[in-house]
C-alpha positions as CSV (number, residue, x, y, z in Angstrom):
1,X,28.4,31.9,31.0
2,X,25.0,31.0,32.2
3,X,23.2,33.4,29.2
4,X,25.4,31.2,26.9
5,X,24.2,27.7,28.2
6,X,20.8,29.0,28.5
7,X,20.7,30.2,24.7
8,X,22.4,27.3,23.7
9,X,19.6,24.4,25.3
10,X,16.5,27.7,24.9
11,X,17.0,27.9,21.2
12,X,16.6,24.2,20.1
13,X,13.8,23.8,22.5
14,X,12.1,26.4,21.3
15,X,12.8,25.6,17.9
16,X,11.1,22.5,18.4
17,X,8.2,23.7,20.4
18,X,7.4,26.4,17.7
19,X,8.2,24.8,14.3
20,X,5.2,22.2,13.9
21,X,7.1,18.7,13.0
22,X,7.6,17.8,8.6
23,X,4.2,16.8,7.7
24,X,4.0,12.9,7.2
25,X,4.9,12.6,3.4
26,X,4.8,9.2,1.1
27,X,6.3,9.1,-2.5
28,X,3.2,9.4,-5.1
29,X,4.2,6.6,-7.3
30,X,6.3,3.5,-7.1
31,X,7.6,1.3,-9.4
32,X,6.2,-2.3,-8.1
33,X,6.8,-4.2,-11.2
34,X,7.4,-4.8,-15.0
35,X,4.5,-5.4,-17.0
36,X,6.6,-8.1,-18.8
37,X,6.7,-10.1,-15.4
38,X,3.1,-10.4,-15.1
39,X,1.1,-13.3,-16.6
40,X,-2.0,-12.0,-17.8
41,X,-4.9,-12.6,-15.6
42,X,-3.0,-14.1,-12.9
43,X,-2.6,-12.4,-9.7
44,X,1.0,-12.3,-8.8
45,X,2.2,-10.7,-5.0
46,X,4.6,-8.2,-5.8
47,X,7.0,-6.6,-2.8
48,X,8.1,-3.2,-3.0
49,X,9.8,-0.9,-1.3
50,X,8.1,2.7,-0.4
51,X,9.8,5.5,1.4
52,X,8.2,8.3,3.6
53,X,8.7,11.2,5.9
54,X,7.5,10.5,9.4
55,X,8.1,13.6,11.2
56,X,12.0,14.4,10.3
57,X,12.8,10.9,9.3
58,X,12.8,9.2,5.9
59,X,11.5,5.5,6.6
60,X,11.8,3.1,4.0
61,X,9.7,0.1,4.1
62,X,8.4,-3.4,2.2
63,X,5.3,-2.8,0.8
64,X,2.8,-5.9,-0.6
65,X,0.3,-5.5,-3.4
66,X,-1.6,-8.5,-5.5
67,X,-1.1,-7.5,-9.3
68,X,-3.5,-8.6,-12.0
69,X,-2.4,-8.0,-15.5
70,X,-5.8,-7.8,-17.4
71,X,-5.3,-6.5,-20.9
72,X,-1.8,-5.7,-22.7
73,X,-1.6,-2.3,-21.0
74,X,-4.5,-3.0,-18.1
75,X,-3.4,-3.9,-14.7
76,X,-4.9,-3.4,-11.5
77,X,-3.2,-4.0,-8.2
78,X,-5.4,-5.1,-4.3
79,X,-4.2,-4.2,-1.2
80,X,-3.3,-8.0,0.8
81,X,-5.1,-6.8,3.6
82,X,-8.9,-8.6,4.2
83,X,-11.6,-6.1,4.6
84,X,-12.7,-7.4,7.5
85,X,-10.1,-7.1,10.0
86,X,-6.9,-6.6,8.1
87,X,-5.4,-10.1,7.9
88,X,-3.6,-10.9,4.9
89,X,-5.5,-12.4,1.8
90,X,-3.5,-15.1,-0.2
91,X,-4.2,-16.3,-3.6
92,X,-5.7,-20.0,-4.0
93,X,-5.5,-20.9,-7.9
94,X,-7.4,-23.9,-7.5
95,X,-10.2,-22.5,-7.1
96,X,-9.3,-19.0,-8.7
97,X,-10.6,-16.8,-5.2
98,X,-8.5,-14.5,-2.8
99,X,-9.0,-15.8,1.2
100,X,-8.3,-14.4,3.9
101,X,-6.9,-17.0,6.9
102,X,-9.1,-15.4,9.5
103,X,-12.4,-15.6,9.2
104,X,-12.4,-17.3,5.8
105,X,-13.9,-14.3,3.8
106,X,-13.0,-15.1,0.3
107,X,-12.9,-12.4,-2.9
108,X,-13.3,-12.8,-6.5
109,X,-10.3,-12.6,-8.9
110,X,-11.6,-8.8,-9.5
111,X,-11.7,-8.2,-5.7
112,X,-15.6,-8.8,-4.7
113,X,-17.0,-10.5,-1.4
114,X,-17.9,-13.4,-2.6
115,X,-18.3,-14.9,1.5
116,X,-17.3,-14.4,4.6
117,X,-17.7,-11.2,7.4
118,X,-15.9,-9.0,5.5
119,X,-18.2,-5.7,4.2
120,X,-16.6,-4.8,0.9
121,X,-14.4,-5.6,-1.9
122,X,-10.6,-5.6,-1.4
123,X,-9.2,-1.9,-1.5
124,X,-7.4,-1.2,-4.8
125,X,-3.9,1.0,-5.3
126,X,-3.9,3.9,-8.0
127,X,-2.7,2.2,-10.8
128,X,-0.6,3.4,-14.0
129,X,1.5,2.0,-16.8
130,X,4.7,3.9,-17.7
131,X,6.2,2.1,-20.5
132,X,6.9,-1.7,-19.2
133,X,6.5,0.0,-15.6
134,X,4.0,-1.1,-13.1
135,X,3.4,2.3,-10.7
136,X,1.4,2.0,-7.7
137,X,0.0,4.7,-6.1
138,X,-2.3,5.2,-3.1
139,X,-4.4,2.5,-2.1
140,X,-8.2,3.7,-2.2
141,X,-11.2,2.4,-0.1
142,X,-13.7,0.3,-1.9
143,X,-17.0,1.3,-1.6
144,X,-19.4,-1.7,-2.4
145,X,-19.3,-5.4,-0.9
């Protein structure tokens, strides 16, 4: 009887100890938006949902991205998040500039510093056109202020 409860609380434990945990995993492309939704050279916030593995679970969550339609196919797509310190940028169409709430850095309509603490241009997400789709991908580091 022993040998039996033993095995059965040994086995998952070991399990567990031995077999490292599911690599954290994220889709490779999501659909944010249609191209048809976008006006062109206006950035528009877009909300979408991504999905990864973290560990053994699936975790779905709401993404953000700022969308810029630039060209009939073209699009390019910021991450919200200021350069500085992560707070979130907005969009002020008055005076056509991305600002972050913070420390009032402020970014071009194509992303770049144009004041404020923070070092470089927003970060961008892998972009690609399928059809009318809008797929983001990962968001990459910008290099340059």
């Amino acid at each position: 009887m022993m040998g039996a409860i033993t095995a059965a609380l040994g086995i998952p434990a070991l399990g567990y100890l031995l077999v490292p945990a599911r690599e954290k995993k994220q889709q490779k492309w999501i659909e944010a938006v249609a191209l048809t939704d976008l006006r062109q050279d206006t950035p528009e916030q877009v909300v979408f949902q991504r999905v990864h593995r973290d560990g053994w679970k699936l975790v779905t969550e709401n993404a953000v991205a700022w969308v810029v339609k630039t060209g009939e196919k073209e699009v390019i797509a910021f991450s919200p998040l200021c350069t500085h310190l992560g707070c979130a940028v907005s969009w002020h169409p008055s005076d056509q500039t991305f600002v972050c709430p913070c420390h009032t850095s402020s970014f071009s309509p194509d992303g770049k510093v144009i004041s404020g603490p923070a070092p470089r241009s927003l970060d961008r997400f892998d972009v690609r056109v399928d059809g009318i789709k809008v797929m983001l991908g990962e968001v990459k580091q910008s290099a340059e202020g």
